[in-house]
N, C-alpha and C positions, 0 to 999 in steps of 0.2 A: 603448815610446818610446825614441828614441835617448839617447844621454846631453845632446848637445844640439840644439839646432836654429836655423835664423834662419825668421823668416815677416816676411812686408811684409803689412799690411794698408790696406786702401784707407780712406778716409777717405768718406765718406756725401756727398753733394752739400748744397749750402742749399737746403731749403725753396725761399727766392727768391732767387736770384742777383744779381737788381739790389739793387748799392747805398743805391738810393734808398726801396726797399721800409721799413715799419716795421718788419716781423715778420721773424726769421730764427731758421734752428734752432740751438741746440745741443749739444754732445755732451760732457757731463762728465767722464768715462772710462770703464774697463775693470775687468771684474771678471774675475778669473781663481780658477777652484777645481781643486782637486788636490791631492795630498801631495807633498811632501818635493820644492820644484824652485826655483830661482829664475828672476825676468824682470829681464831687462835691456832698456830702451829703448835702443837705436846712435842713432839720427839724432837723437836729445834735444840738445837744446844749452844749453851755460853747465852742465854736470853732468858730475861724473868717473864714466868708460864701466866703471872699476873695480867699482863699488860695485852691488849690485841694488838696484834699484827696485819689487821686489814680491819679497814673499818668505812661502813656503807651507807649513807642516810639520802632521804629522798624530802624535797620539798614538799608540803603540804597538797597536796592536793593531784601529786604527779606520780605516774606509772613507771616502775622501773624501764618498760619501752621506750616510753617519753622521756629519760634523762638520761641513760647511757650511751645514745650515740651523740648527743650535743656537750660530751664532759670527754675532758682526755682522762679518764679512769682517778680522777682525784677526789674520789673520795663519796662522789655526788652520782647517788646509783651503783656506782664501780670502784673498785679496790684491786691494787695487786698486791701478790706478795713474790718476791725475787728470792731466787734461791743462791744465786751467788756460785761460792766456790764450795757451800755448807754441804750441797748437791752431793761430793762424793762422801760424807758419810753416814749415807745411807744406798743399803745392798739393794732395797725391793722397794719399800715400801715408806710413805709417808703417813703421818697421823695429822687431822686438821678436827677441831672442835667449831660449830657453828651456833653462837648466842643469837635467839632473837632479841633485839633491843624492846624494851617495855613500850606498848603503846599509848598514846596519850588521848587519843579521840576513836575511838573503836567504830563511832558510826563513820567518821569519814575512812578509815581503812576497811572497814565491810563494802562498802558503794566503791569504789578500787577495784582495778582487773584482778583477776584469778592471780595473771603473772606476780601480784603483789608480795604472794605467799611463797614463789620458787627464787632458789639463789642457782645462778647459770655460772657452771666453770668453765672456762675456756683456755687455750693453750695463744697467748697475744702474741702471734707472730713469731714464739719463743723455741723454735728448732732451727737450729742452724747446722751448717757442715764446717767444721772448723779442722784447722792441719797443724801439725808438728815437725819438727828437726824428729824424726824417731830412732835417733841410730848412737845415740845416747841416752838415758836413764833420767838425766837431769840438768842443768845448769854446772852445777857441782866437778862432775863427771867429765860431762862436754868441755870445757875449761881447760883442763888435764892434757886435750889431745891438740892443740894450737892450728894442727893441721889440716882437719876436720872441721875445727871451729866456725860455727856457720855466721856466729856476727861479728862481720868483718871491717864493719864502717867504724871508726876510732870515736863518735860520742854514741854506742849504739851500746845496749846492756841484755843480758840476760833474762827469761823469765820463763820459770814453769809452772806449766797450763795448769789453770782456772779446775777443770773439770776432766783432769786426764790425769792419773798416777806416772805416766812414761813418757819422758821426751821433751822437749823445748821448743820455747820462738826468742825471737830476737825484736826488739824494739826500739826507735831512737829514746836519747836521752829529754827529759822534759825541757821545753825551749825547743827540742830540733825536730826537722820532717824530712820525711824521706823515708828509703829504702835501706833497713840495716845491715842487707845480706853483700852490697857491694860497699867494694873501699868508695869510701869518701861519699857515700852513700845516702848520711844526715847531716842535713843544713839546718841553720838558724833559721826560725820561724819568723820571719820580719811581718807580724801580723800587727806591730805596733809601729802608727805613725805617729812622730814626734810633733810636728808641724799642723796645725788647723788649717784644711784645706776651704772652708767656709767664712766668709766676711762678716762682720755684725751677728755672730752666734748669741742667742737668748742666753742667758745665765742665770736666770730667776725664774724660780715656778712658787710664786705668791714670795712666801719672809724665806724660805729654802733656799740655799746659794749653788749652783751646779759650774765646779771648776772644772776646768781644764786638767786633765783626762778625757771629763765625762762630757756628757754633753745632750742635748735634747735633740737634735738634726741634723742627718745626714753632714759630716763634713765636719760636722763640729766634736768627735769625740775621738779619740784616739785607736779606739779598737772594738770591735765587737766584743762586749761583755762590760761594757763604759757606757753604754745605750740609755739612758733614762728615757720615762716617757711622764710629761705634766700632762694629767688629765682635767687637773680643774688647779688654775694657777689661783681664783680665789680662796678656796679652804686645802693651797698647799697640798693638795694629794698627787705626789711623787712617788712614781711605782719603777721596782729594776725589772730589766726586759729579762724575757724567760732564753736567754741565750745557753745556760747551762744546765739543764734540769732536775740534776740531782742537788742542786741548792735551790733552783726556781720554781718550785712544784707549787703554785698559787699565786696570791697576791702580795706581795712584799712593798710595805708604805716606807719610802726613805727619809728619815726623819733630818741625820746631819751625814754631811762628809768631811771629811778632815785630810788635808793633804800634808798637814808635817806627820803625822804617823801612823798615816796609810788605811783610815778604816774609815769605814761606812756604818750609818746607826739604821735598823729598821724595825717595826714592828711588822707580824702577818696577820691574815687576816685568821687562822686556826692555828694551834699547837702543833708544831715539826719537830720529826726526832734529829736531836743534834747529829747524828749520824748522817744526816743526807746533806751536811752543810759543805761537803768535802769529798772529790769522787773523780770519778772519768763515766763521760757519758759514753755507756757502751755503743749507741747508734752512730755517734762519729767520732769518738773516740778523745774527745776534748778533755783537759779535765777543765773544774771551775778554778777563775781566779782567786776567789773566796774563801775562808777559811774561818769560822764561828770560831769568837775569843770569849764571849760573855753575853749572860742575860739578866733582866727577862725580855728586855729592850734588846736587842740582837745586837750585840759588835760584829763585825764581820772584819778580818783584816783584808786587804786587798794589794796584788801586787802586779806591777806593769806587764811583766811576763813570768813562764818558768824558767828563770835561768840566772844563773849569779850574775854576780858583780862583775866579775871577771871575765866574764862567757858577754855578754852584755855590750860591756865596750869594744871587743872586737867589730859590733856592727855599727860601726857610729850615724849609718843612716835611719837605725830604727831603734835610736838607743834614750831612753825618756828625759834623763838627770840634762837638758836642756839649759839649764840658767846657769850665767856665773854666781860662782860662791856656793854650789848647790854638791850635793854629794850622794854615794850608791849605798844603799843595805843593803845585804841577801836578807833574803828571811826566811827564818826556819820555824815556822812557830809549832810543827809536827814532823814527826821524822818522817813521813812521806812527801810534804808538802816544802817546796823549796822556789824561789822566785826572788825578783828585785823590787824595792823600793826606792823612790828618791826623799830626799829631807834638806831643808837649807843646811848650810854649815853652821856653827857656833856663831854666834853673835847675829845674825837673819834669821831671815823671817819673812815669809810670803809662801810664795808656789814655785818651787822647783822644774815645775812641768812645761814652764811656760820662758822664752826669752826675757830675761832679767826677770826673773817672778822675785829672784831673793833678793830682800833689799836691807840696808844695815839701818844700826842706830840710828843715826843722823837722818836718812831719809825719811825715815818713820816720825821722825818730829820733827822735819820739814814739811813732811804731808798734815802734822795734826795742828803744827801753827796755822796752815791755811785753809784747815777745817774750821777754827774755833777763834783763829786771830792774831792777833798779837797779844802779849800779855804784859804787863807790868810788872817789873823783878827787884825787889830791892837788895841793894848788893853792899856790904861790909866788907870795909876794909882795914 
């Protein structure tokens, strides 16, 4: 293979062409296997032409055969690139540039399969049949006619399609599940348990503290996506479970958590674009609880559920802010991203998460006298 190349790729026709059809296909993106090359999309837009967009390196001594079926496409052997909702503007055709990366040992890539030299495109599963309200234009539109209006569940919202110019679907609001096309359609997603179903839960992976929320096992965390896992409690290596994938694409080391203002500290183990810290995983439709505030050390803010303050306490059996003295935030930290927090009130201080986690002045230096003792005070008067 050259060192590099440009190729245009045709773009697949719809299924159904017309408009007005429900059903049309989609094409999610591209999966590309090889070693050692990068891709650049040219005709992408709103994205620096600088930067690669897929990027493929192989272990020393391993065949692209040999590492692409044992890697879920991250990076090692395999790369994708997603086309999103960018898909519709483009009529036919896509432009993709392929660098090979510089080699560093020539003999050992000569003694390498042939396969060394070819990059494989593939289509990952990325066709689907997807459907629309078509008998409206748009959201906008549909809105207009109340009678017609097909989301009918009262926390259920509008949206139009990803990869179709005509028509609409309907979706619960963040926090609810269900079906938006009937009344009362979406519920509260009570995927948050308040309560530790587990006795004597670890809390420690080496000097790392792991509160309540989260947890190390079964029983002891509060929700999927609160999952840590200690793989070696001697040198502290605390990894978050890949429950969300557009934030969890690798290995993510947790360094702290902090339960008065809702964040998590990690380092990865390679550079992630801030852009996948925040998302809905297309395969079940989740989004992350997560949301990158800061680097180069990752803040990540973190929130019990998607759902305000307000929305929240209507379910008092799966509602977090647990402790007396403890109180709800929403947080908005991006106009897409919207969820709750808990925090002690003024004057406490502990864990909100937990029965009586907030505790005031006084107990705080009740607990540090019988830390450290009694002390000796001399007192004028």
């Amino acid at each position: 293979m050259r060192n590099a190349s440009v190729v245009s790729w045709s773009l697949p026709p719809k299924l159904f062409e017309d408009s007005l059809n429900s059903f049309y296909l989609t094409l999610w993106g591209l999966r590309f296997s090889g070693c050692d090359f990068d891709v650049y999309w040219l005709n992408r837009p709103s994205i620096n032409k600088a930067t690669p967009n897929c990027t493929a390196t192989c272990p020393e001594g391993e065949s692209t055969g040999m590492v692409s079926p044992m890697q879920d496409c991250n990076g090692t052997g395999c790369c994708t690139i997603d086309f999103g909702a960018e898909i519709n503007a483009y009529s036919s055709t896509i432009v993709f540039k392929f660098v090979r990366r510089a080699e560093t040992n020539l003999e050992s890539h000569h003694n390498r399969s042939l396969s060394w030299d070819t990059i494989y495109i593939t289509d990952p599963a990325a066709r689907g049949l997807s459907w629309k309200i078509a008998d409206q234009p748009d959201c906008a539109s549909a809105r207009k006619n109340q009678t017609s209006y097909a989301c009918v569940s009262n926390k259920s919202i509008c949206s139009d399609p990803d990869f179709d110019k005509h028509g609409y679907n309907c979706m619960c609001r963040n926090g609810y599940i269900g079906n938006p096309y009937i009344l009362d359609g979406c519920l509260p997603n009570n995927e948050y348990n308040p309560l530790q179903r587990k006795m004597n839960c670890i809390r420690q992976c080496g000097n790392i503290s792991v509160p309540f929320p989260f947890g190390l096992e079964e029983g002891c965390f509060a929700r999927k996506g609160f999952d840590l896992n200690c793989t070696n409690s001697t040198s502290s290596t605390l990894l978050l479970q890949g429950q969300y994938p557009l934030l969890l694409q690798g290995q993510y080391h947790v360094i702290n958590i902090y339960v008065d203002n809702g964040t998590l500290e990690y380092y990865a183990d390679r550079e992630k674009n801030p852009e996948t810290s925040i998302g809905t995983d297309y395969e079940t439709g989740k989004r992350s609880l997560y949301v990158q505030v800061g680097t180069p050390i990752v803040s990540v803010q973190w929130v019990a559920a998607h759902l305000t303050c307000q929305d929240a306490k209507r379910n008092s059996s799966g509602y977090a802010c647990i402790s007396t003295n403890s109180e709800c935030i929403t947080s908005k930290p991006t106009h897409t991203f919207v969820g709750y927090r808990c925090k002690c009130a003024q004057g406490y201080q502990g864990n909100p998460y937990i029965t009586n986690g907030c505790v005031g002045p006084y107990a705080v230096s009740q607990l540090a006298m019988l830390i450290d003792g009694p002390r000796r005070v001399n007192v004028k008067f």
